[in-house]
N, C-alpha and C positions, 0 to 999 in steps of 0.2 A: 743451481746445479748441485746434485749431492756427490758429498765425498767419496771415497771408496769404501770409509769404514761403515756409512752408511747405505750405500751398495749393497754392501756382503749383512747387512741384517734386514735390508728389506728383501734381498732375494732367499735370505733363508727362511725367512718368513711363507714367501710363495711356493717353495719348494715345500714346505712342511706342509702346505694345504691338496698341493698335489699328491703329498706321500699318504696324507692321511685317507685320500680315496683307492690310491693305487700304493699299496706297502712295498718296498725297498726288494724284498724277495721276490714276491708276485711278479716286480717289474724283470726281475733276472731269470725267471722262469722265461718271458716274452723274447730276450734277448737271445732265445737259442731259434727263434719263428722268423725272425729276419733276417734279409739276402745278404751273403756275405760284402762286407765291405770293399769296396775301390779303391786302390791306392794313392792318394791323394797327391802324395811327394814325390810319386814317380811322374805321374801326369802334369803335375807343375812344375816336373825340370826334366821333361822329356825331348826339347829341344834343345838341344847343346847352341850357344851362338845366339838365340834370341830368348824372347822373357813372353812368358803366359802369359793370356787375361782372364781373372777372374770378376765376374758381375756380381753386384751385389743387390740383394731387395730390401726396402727399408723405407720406410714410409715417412720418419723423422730422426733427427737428432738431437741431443741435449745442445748441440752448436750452432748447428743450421735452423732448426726449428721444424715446420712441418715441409716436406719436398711434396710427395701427391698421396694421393687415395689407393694408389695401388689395388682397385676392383679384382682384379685376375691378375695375382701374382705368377699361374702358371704359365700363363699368356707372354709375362713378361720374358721368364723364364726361358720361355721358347725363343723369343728374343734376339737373345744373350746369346744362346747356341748358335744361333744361325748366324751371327754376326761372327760369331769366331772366338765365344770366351770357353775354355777347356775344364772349367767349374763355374759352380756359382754359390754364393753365399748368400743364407736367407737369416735373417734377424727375426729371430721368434721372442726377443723379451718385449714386455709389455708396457710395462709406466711409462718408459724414458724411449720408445721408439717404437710405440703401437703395431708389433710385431706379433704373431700369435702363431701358437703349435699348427694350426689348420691351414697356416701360408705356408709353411715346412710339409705337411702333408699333400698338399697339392701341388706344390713343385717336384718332391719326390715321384710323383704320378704323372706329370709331364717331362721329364726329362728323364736320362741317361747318365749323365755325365757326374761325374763326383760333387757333392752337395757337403759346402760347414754350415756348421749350425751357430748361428754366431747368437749368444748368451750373455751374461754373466755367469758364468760355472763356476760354483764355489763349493760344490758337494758331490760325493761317488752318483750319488741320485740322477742325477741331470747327467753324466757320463750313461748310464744303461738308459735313461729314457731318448737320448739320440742316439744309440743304436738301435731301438726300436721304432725309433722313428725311419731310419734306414739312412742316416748319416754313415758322411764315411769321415768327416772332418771335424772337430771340436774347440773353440775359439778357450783358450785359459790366458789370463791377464798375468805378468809378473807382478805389477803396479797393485793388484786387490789380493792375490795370495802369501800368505808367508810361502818361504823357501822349502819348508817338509811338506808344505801341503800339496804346493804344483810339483814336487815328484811323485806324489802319490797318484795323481791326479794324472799326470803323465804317463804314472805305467798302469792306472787303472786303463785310461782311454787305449792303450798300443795294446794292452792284453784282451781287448774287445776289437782288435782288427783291427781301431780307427787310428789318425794318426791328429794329435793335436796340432793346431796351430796356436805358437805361445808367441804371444804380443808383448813387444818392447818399448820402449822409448829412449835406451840410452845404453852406453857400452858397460854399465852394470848391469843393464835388466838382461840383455843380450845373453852375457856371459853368467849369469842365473840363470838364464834360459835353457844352453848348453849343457852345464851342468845338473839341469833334472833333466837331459835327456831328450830332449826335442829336437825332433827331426827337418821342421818346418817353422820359422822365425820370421813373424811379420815385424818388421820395423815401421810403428807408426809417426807419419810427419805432423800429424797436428796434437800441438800444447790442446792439453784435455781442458784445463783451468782457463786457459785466455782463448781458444777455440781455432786460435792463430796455427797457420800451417808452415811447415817450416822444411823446405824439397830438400835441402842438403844433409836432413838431420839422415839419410842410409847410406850418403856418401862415409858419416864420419864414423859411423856405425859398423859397416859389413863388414872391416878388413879383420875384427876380432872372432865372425863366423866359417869355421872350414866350410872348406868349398864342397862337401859333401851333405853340408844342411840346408835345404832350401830356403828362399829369402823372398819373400815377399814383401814389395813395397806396397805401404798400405795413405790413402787419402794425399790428398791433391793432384790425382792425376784429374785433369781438366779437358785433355785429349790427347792427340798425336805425339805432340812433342814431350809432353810428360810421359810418356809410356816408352820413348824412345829415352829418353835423360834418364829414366831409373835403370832401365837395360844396362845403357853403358857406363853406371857407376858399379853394377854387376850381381845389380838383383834377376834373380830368377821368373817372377810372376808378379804382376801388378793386381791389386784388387779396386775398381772403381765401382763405386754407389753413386753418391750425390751425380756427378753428371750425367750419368746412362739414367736415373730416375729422372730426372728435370727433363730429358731430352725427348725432342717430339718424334725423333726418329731412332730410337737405341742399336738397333740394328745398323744401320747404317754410321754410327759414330764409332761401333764396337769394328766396324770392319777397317773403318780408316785407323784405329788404333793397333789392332792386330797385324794391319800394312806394315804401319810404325816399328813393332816388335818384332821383322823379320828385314827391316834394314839392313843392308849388305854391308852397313859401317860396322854392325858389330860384331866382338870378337865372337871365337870359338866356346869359350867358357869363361867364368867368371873374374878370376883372375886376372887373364890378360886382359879381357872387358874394363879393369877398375884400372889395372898399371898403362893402357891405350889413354883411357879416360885422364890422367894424371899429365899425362906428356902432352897431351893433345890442346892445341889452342888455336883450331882451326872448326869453327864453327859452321862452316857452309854448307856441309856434307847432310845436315839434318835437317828432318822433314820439316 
């Protein structure tokens, strides 16, 4: 598995072969041809009291290894929708999750619903090439940028409509996160280095994100009752891959999960969601 410092030079490397067919200006002239963007962080805390789902398409991971072929990602897509997820997120990098611009092209073309483009994004470049691609959402890592970079990066993506999603792992990345500005903070539960997942890691996480930033809990949700346990520690939106790809029926898992995230146990908003969740030690009530 490569590091992050090697991450950020093999993706500037792909970037630079990209820029060198399509130049940096040429690509910002494109950006004024496409449909204005979706507001992603409204749509994912548009229910007060329950938690999003968002799908994810990804063919592999540096952890899991290869999940499917994904033929018709837009197929999938559609999927996703019709089960009840309010986004979806398509992985277009390439080495480490045989992900490609043309699977982002083709979901944008079947679906409606607000679309992140989930990357490694380490350059303003890749910010204007998915809003040409007609994202409304932008995946930045705290873990791979320095601190001046994901603010720049932060307010290139917000000054383009879009609204980043900036990925944590821990009550510093979080509150780095905060601080450049993000409106939308995935708390991810799996150790990147041991591949290990770990569900409590947004319990110990969220209570340093105001309740005006949205929270997305990201990987191990498995099904039902994970979607319902990340709710009620007081995230906003679940995003699952690995299991809606493995599954023979996506649609049909996405809808017992969406059941899940409109549970009458949980609270109104996030807050009292986590302070419920503290005092509570009556397990029965969940799905």
């Amino acid at each position: 598995m490569l590091s992050y410092p090697e991450i950020y030079r093999q993706t500037q490397t792909e970037v630079a072969l990209r820029e060198a067919t399509l130049p940096l200006e040429a690509l910002r002239e494109l950006t004024h041809l496409a449909p204005s963007p979706q507001n992603g962080a409204a749509v994912l805390h548009s229910h007060p009291g329950f938690v999003a789902v968002m799908g994810e398409i990804k063919r592999q991971t540096p952890t899991a290894g290869f999940l499917d072929p994904i033929e018709d990602p837009a197929a999938l897509a559609r999927e996703y929708v019709a089960g009840g997820a309010v986004a979806v997120s398509v992985v277009t990098e390439t080495p480490n999750y045989l992900g490609t611009l043309d699977d982002f092209k083709a979901v944008r073309r079947a679906v409606e619903v607000p679309l992140l483009r989930k990357e490694y994004v380490v350059t303003p470049y890749q910010i204007h090439e998915s809003r040409v691609l007609g994202a409304d959402m932008v995946l930045l890592m705290v873990a791979l940028l320095e601190p001046l970079v994901l603010g720049l990066l932060v307010e290139r993506t917000q000054s383009l409509g879009m609204e980043p999603l900036v990925e944590c792992h821990s009550r510093l990345e979080a509150r780095q996160a905060i601080a450049a500005g993000a409106r939308i903070i995935g708390l991810n539960a799996r150790n990147r280095e041991t591949g290990e997942v770990d569900r409590n890691n947004c319990e110990q996480i969220i209570d340093v994100i105001p309740p005006d930033v949205t929270v997305v809990a990201e990987s191990g949700v498995r099904g039902p009752r994970d979607v319902f346990n990340y709710a009620r520690v007081g995230a906003d939106a679940v995003l699952v891959g690995e299991s809606l790809v493995r599954s023979s029926d996506p649609r049909a898992l996405l809808k017992q999960m969406t059941s899940a995230a409109q549970h009458p146990a949980l609270r109104p908003d996030r807050a009292s969601r986590y302070r419920h969740h503290l005092s509570d030690t009556d397990e029965g009530d969940t799905p």
